[in-house]
DOTORGU-984034 format. One line per 8 residues: number of its first residue (from 1); for each residue x, y, z of N, C-alpha, C. Coordinates in Angstrom, 1 decimal, decimal comma. Layout:
REM DOTORGU-984034
NUM = X/Y/Z/X/Y/Z/X/Y/Z; ...
END
This chain:
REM DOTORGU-984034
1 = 104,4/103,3/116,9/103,9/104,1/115,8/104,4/105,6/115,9; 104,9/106,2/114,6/105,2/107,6/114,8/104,3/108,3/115,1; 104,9/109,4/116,5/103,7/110,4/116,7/103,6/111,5/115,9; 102,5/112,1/115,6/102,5/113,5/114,5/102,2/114,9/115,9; 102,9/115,5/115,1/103,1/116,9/115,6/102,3/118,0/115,3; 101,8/119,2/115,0/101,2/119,9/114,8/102,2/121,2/114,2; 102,7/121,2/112,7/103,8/122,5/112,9/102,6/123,8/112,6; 102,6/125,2/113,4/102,8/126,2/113,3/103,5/127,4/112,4
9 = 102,5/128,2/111,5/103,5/129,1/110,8/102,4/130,6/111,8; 103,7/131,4/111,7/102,5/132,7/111,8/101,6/133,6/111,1; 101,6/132,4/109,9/100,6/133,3/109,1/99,6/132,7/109,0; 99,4/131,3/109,5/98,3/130,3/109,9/97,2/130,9/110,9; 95,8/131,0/110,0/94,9/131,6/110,6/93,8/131,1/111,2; 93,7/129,4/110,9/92,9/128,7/111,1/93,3/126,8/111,0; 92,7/126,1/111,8/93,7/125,0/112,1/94,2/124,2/110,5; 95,1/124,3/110,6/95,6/123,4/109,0/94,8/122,1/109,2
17 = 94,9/121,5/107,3/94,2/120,2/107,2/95,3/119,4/107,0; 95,0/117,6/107,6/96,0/116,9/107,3/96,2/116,6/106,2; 96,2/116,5/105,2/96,3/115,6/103,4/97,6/114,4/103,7; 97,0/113,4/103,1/97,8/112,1/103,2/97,2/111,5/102,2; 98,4/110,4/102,1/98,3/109,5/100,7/98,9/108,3/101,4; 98,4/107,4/100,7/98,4/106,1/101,2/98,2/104,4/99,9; 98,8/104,2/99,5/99,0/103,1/98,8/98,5/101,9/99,8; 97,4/101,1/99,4/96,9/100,1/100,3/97,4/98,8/100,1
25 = 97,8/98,7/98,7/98,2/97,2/98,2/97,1/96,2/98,4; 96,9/96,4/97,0/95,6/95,2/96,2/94,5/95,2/97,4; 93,9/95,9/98,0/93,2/96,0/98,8/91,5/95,6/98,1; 91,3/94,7/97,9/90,3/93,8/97,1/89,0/93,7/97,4; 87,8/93,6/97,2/86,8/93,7/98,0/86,2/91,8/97,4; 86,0/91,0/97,9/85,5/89,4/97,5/84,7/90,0/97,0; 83,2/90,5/97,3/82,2/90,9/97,0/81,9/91,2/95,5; 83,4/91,7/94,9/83,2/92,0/93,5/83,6/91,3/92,7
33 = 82,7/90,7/91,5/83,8/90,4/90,0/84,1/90,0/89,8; 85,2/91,8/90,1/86,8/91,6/89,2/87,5/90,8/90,2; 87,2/90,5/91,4/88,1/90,0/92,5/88,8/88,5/91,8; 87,8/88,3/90,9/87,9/86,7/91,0/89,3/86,8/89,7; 89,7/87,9/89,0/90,7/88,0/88,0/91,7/88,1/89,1; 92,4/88,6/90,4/93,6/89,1/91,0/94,8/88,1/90,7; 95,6/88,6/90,3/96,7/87,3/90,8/96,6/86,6/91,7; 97,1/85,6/91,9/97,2/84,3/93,4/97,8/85,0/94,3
41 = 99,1/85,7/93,9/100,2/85,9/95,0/99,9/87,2/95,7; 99,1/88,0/96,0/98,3/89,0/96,2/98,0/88,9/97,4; 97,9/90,2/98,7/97,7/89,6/99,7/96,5/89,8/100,2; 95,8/88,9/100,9/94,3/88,8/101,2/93,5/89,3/102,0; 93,0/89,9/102,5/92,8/90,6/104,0/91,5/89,7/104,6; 91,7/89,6/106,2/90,5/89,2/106,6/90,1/89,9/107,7; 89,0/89,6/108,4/88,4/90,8/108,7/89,5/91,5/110,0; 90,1/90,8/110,6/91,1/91,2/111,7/92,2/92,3/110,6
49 = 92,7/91,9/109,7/93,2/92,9/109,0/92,7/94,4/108,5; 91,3/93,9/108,1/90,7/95,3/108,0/90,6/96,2/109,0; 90,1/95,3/110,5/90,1/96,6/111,5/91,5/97,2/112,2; 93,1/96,3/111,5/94,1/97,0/111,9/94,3/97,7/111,1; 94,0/98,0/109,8/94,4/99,0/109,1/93,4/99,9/109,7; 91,6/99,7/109,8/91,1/101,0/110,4/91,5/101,5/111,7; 92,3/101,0/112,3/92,8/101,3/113,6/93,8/102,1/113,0; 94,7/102,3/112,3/95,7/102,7/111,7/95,9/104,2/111,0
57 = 94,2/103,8/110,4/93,2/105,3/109,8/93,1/106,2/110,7; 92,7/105,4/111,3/92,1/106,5/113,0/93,5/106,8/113,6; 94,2/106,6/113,9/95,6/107,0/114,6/95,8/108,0/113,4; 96,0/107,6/111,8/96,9/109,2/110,9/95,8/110,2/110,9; 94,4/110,0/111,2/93,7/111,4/111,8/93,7/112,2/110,8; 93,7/111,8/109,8/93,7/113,1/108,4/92,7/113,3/107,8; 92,8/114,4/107,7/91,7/115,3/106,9/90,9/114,9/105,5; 92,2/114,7/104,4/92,1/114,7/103,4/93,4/112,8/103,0
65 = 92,3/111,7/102,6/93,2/110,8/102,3/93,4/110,6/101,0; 94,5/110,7/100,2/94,5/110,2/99,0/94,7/108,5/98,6; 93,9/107,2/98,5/94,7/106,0/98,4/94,5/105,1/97,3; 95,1/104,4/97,1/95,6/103,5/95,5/95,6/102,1/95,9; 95,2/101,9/94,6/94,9/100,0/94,8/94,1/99,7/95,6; 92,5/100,2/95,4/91,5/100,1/96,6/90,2/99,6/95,5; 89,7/98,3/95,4/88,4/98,0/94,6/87,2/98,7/94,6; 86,9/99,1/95,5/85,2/99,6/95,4/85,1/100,5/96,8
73 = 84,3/101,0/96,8/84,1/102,2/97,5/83,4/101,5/99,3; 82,7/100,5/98,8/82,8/99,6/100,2/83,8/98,9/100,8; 84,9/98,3/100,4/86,0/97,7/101,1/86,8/98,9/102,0; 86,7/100,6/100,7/87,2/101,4/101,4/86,7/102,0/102,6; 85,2/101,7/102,5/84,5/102,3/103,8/84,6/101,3/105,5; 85,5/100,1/105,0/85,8/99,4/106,0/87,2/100,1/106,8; 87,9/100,5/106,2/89,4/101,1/106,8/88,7/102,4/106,8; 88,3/103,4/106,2/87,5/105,0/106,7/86,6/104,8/107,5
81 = 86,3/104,8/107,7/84,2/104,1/108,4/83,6/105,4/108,1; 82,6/105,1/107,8/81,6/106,0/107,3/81,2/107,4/108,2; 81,2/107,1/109,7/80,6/108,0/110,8/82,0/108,8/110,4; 83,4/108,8/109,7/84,2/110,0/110,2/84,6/110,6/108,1; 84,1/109,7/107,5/84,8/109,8/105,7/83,8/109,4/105,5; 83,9/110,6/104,2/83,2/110,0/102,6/83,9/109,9/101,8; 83,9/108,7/101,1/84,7/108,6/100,4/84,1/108,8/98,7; 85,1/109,0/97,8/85,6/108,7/96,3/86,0/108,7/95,5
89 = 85,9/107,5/94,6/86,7/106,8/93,8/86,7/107,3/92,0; 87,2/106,5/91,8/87,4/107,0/90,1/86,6/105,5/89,4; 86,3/105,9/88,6/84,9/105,1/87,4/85,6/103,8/87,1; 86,9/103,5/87,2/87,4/102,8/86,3/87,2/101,2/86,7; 87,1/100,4/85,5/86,8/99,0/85,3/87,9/98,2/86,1; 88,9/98,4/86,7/89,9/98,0/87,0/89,8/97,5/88,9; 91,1/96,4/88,7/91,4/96,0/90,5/91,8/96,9/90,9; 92,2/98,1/90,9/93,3/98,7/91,4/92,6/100,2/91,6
97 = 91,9/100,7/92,2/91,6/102,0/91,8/91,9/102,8/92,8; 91,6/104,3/91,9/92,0/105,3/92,9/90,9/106,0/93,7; 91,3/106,2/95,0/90,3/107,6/95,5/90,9/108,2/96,5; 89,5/108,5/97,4/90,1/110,0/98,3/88,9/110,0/99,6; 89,3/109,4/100,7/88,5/109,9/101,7/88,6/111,2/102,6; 87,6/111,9/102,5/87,3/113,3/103,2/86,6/113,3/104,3; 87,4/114,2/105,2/86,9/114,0/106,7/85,1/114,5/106,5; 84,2/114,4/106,8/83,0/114,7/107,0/82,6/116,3/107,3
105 = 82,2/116,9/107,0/82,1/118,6/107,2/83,0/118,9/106,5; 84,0/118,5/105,5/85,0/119,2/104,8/84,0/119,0/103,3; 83,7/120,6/102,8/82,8/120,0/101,0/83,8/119,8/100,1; 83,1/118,8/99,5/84,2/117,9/98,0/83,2/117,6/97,1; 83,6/118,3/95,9/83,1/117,6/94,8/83,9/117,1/93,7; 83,2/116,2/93,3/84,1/115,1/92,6/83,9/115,0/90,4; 84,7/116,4/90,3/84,8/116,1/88,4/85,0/115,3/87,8; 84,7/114,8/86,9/85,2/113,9/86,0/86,4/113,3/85,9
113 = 86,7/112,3/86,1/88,1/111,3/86,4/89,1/111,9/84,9; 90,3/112,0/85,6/91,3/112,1/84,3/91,8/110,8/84,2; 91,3/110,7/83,1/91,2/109,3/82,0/92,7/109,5/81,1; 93,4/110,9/80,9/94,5/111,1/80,5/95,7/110,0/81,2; 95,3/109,7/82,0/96,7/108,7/82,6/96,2/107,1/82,6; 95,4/106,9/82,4/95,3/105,7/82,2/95,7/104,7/80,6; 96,2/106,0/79,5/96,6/105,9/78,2/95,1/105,5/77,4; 96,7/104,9/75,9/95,6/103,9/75,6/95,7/102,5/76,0
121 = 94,7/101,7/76,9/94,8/100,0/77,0/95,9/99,5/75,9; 95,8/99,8/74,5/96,3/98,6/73,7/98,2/98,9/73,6; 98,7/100,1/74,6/99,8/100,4/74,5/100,2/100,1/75,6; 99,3/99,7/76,6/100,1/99,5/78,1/100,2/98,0/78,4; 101,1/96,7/78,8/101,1/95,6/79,2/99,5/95,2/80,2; 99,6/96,2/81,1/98,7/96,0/82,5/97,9/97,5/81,8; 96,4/97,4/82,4/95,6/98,7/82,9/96,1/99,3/83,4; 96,4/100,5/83,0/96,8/101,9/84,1/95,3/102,6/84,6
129 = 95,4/103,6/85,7/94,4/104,3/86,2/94,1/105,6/85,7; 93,2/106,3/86,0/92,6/107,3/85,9/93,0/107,8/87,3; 93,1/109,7/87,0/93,5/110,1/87,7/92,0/110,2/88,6; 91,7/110,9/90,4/91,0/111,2/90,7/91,0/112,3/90,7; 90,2/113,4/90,9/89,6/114,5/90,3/88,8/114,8/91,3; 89,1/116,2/92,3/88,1/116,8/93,3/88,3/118,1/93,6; 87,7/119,3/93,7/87,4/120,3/94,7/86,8/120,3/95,7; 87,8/120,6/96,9/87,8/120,7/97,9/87,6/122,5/98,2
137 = 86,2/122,2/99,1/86,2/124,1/99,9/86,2/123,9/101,2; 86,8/125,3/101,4/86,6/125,6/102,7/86,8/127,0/102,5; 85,3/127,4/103,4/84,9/129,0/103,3/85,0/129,4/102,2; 85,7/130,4/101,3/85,7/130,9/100,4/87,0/130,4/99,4; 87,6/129,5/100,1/88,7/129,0/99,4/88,5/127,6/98,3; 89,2/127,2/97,6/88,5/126,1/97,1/90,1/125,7/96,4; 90,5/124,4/96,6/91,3/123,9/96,4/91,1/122,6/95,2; 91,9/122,3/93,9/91,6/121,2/92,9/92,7/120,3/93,5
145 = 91,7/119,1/93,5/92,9/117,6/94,1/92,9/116,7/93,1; 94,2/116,2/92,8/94,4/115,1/92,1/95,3/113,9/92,4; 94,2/112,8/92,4/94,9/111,3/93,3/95,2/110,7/92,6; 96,7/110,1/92,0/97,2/109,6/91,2/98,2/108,4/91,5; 98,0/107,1/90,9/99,0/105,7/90,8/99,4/105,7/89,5; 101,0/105,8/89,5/101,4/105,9/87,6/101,9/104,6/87,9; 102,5/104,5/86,5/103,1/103,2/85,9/104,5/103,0/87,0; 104,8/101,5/87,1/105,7/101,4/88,3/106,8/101,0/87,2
153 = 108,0/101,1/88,0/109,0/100,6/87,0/110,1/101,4/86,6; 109,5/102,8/86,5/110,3/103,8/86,0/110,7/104,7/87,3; 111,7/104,1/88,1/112,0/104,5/89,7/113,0/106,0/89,6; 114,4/105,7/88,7/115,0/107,1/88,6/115,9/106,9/87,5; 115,3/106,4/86,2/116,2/106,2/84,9/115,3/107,5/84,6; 116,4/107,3/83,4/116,2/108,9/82,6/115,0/108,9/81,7; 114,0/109,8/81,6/113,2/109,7/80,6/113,4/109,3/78,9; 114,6/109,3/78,9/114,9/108,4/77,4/114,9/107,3/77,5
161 = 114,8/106,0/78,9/115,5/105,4/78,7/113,8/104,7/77,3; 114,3/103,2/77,1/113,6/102,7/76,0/112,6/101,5/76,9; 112,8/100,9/78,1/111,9/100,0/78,1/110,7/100,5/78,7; 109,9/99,2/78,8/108,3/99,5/78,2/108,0/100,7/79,7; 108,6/100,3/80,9/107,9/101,4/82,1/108,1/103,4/81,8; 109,6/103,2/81,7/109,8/104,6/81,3/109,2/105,9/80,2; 109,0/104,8/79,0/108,0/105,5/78,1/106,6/105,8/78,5; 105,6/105,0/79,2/104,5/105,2/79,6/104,4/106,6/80,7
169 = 105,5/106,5/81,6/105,7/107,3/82,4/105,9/108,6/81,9; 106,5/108,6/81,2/106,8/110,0/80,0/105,2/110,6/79,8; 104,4/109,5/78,8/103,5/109,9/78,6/102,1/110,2/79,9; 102,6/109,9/81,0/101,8/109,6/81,9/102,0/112,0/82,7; 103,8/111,7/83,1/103,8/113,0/82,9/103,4/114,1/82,3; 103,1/113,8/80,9/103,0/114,5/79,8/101,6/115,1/80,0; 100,8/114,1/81,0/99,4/114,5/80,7/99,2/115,2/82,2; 100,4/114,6/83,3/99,8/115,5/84,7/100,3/117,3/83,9
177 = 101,4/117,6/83,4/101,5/118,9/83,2/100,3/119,6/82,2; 99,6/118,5/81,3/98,6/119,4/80,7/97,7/119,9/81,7; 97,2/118,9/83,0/96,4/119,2/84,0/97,5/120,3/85,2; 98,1/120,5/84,9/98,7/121,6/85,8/98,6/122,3/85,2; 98,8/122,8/83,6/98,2/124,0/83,2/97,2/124,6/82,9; 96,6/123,6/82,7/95,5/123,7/82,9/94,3/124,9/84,1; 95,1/124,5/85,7/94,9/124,9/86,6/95,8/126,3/87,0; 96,5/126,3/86,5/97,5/127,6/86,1/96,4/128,7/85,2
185 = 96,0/128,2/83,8/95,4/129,1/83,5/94,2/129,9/84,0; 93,8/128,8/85,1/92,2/129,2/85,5/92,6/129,8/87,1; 93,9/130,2/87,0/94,2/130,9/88,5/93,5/129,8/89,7; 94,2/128,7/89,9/93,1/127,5/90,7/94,4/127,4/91,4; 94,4/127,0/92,9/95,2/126,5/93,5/94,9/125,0/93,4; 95,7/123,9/93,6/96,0/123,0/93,3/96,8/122,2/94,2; 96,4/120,6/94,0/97,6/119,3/94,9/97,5/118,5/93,8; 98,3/117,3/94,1/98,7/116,3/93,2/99,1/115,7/94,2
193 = 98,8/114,1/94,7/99,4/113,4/95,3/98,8/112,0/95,3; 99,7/111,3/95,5/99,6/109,7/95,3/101,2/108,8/95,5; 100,7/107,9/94,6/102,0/106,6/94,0/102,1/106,9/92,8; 103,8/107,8/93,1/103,9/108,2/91,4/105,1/107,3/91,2; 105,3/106,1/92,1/106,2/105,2/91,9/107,6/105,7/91,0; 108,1/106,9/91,6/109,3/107,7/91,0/110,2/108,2/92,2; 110,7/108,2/92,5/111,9/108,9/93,3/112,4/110,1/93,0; 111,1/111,4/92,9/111,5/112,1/92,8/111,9/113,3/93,7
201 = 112,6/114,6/93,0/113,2/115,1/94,0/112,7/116,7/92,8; 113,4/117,7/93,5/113,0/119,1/92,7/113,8/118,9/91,6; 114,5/118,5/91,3/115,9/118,3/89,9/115,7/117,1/89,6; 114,5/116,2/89,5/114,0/115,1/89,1/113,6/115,8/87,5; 114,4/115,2/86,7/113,5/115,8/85,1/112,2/115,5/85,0; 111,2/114,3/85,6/110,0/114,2/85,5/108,9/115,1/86,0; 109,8/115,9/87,4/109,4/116,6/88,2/109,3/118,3/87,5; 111,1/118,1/86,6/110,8/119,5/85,8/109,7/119,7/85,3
209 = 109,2/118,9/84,6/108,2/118,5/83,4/107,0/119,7/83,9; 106,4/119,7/85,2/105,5/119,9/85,7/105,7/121,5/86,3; 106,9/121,7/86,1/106,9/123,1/87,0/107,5/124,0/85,8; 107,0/123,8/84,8/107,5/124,7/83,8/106,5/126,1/83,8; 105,4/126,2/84,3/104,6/126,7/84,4/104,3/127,5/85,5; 104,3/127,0/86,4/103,7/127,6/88,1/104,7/126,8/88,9; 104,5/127,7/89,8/106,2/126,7/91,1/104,9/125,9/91,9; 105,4/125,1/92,1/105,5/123,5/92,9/106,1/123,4/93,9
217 = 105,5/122,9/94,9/106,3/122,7/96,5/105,9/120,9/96,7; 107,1/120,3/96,1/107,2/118,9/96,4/107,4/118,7/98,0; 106,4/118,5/98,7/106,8/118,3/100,3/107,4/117,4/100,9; 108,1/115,9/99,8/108,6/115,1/100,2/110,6/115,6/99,7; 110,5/116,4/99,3/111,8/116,9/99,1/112,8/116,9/99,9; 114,0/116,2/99,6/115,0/116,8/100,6/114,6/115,3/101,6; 113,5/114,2/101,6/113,8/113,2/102,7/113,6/111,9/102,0; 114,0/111,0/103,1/113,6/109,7/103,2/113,1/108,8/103,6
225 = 112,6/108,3/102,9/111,0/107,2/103,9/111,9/106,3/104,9; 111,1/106,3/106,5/111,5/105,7/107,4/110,7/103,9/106,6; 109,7/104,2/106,0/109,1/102,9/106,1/109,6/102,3/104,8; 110,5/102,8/104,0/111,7/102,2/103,0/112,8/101,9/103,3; 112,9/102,1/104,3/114,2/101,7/104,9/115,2/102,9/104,3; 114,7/104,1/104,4/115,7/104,9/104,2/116,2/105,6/102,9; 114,9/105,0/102,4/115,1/105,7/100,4/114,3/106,5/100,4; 114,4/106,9/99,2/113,5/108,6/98,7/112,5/107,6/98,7
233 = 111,4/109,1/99,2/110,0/108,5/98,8/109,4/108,1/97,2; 108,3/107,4/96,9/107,9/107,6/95,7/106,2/107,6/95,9; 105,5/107,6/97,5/104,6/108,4/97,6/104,6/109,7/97,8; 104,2/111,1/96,9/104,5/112,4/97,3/103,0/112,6/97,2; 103,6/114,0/97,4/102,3/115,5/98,0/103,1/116,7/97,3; 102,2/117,2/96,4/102,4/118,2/95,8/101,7/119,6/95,8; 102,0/120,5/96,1/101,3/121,6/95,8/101,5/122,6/95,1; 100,3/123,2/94,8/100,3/124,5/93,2/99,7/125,5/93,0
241 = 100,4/126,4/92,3/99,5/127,7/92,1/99,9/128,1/93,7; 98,8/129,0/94,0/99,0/129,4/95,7/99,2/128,8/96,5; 98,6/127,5/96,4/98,5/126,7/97,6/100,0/126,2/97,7; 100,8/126,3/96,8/102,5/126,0/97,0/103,0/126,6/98,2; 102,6/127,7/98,7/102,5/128,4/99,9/101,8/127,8/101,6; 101,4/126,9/101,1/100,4/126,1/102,2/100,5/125,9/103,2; 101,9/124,6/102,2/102,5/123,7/103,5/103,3/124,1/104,1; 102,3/123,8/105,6/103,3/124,1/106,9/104,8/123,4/107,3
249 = 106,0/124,5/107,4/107,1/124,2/107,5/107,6/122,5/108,3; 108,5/121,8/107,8/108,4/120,6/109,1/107,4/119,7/109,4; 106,3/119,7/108,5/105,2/118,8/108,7/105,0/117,5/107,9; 105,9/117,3/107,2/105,8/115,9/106,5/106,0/114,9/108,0; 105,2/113,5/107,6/105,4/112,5/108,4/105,0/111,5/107,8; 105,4/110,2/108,3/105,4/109,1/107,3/105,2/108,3/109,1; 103,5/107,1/108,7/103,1/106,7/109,9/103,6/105,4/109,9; 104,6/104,9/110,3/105,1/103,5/110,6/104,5/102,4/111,2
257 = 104,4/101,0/111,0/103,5/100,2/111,2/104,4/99,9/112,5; 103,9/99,3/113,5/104,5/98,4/115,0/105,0/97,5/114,1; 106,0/97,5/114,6/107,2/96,1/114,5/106,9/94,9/115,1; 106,1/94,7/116,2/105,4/93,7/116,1/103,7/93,3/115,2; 103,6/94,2/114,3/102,6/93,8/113,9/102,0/92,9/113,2; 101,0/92,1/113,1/101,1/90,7/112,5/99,7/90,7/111,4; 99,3/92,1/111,4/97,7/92,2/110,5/99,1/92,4/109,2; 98,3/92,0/107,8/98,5/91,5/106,6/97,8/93,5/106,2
265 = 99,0/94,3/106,0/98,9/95,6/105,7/98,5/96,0/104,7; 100,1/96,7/104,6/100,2/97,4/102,9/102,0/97,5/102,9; 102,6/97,7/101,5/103,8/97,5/102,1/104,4/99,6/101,6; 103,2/100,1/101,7/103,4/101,6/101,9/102,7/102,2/103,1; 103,9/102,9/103,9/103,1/103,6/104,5/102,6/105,2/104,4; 101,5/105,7/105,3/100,7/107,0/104,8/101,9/108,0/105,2; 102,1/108,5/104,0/102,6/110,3/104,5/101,7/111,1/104,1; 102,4/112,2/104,9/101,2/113,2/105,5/102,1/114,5/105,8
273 = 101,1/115,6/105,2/101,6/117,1/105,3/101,0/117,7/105,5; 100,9/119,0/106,3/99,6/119,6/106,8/99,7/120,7/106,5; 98,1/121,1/105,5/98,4/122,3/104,7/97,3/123,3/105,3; 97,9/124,9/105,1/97,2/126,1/105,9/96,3/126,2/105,0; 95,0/125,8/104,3/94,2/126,3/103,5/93,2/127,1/104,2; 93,6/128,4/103,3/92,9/129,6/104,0/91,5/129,9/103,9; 90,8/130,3/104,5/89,2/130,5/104,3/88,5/131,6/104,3; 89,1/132,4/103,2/88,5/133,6/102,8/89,1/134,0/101,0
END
């Protein structure tokens, strides 16, 4: 497993928080429902699987998780456990949802889900999600988070192109930059991170889209996922407004599964950046 580091800036006045995102894949809870809609080919977890991914939780040690494709707020408290995360999620009727586990003694409150990215149903093939939606404080600081899975498909064609992924994605865009201006106008520091299922980079035109306003510090910029075998990422970590200033230099990490490992995962692994949020 990759070890994590601790990077150091000297204007760091108090210990930085980890923030990580993590795509679980179809991570389903039986217990519910909708379980009984999943596709067949879907992978199943049983209980030895759950405690290697919570073993897995507990090794990336992070502060702040962002993760996708998670059913209900109990399956997710099996990989968080409750004694160290609180977790949550977004309202939505769907298999696939989004949320956000927070280390315990860190305050989070949780706004109303942005429903802007989920479109409309009768224009999308599949359900899209709602964004998650939280402020996070610490001491006198207060940081707005947003956990986001967009439409997959639209990896690094051009926003013209015509089939059905790329246009959704347009529109999916269209609605993170109203929510970045959003937070621009209200002087808010700001993250964005998830499965934006995009290969993006700072000269990514999707990526323009969003920094027409306030600068952006894409922390996955400039690398490549060890657990893609060496391609750009399309789980990022974004930050805005002030907090673009955060992240500590050299601290992206991406936590690799053992090569002998035989628990039924995810086929994303958590990256992770570790930001100076200041408390005053």
């Amino acid at each position: 497993m990759l070890a994590f580091t601790l990077a150091c800036t000297p204007q760091a006045t108090a210990q930085p928080l980890k923030f990580a995102t993590w795509n679980m894949e179809w991570l389903l809870d039986t217990a519910s429902p909708l379980s009984a809609t999943a596709p067949a080919d879907i992978p199943r977890r049983t209980n030895q699987d759950l405690a290697a991914l919570a073993t897995y939780a507990q090794h990336l040690n992070a502060d702040v998780i962002g993760f996708q494709e998670v059913a209900t707020p109990a399956i997710a408290a099996r990989v968080f456990t409750p004694t160290n995360y609180q977790i949550f999620m977004t309202q939505d009727s769907v298999l696939q949802r989004t949320g956000a586990a927070i280390r315990l003694g860190l305050n989070a409150t949780q706004n109303p889900d942005f429903t802007a990215l989920a479109l409309n149903p009768a224009l999308t093939p599949h359900p899209l999600r709602s964004g998650l939606d939280l402020t996070l404080h610490k001491g006198k600081t207060s940081l707005r988070l947003l956990v986001v899975h967009l439409k997959t498909g639209c990896w690094d064609n051009a926003p013209t192109e015509k089939g059905h992924s790329c246009p959704l994605l347009v529109q999916q865009f269209a609605a993170l930059h109203t929510w970045v201006a959003a937070r621009q106008n209200a002087h808010e520091a700001f993250a964005i991170m998830g499965d934006f299922n995009r290969r993006m980079t700072p000269h990514d035109p999707f990526f323009q889209t969003l920094v027409h306003d306030t600068p952006l510090t894409l922390a996955t910029a400039g690398a490549a996922s060890p657990c893609a075998g060496g391609s750009y990422f399309i789980d990022h970590i974004i930050l805005g407004g002030t907090a673009s200033a955060w992240a500590a230099p050299y601290s992206l990490r991406v936590m690799v599964y053992q090569p002998t490992e035989k628990a039924v995962l995810s086929d994303h692994c958590p990256v992770s950046v570790l930001v100076n949020m200041p408390e005053y």
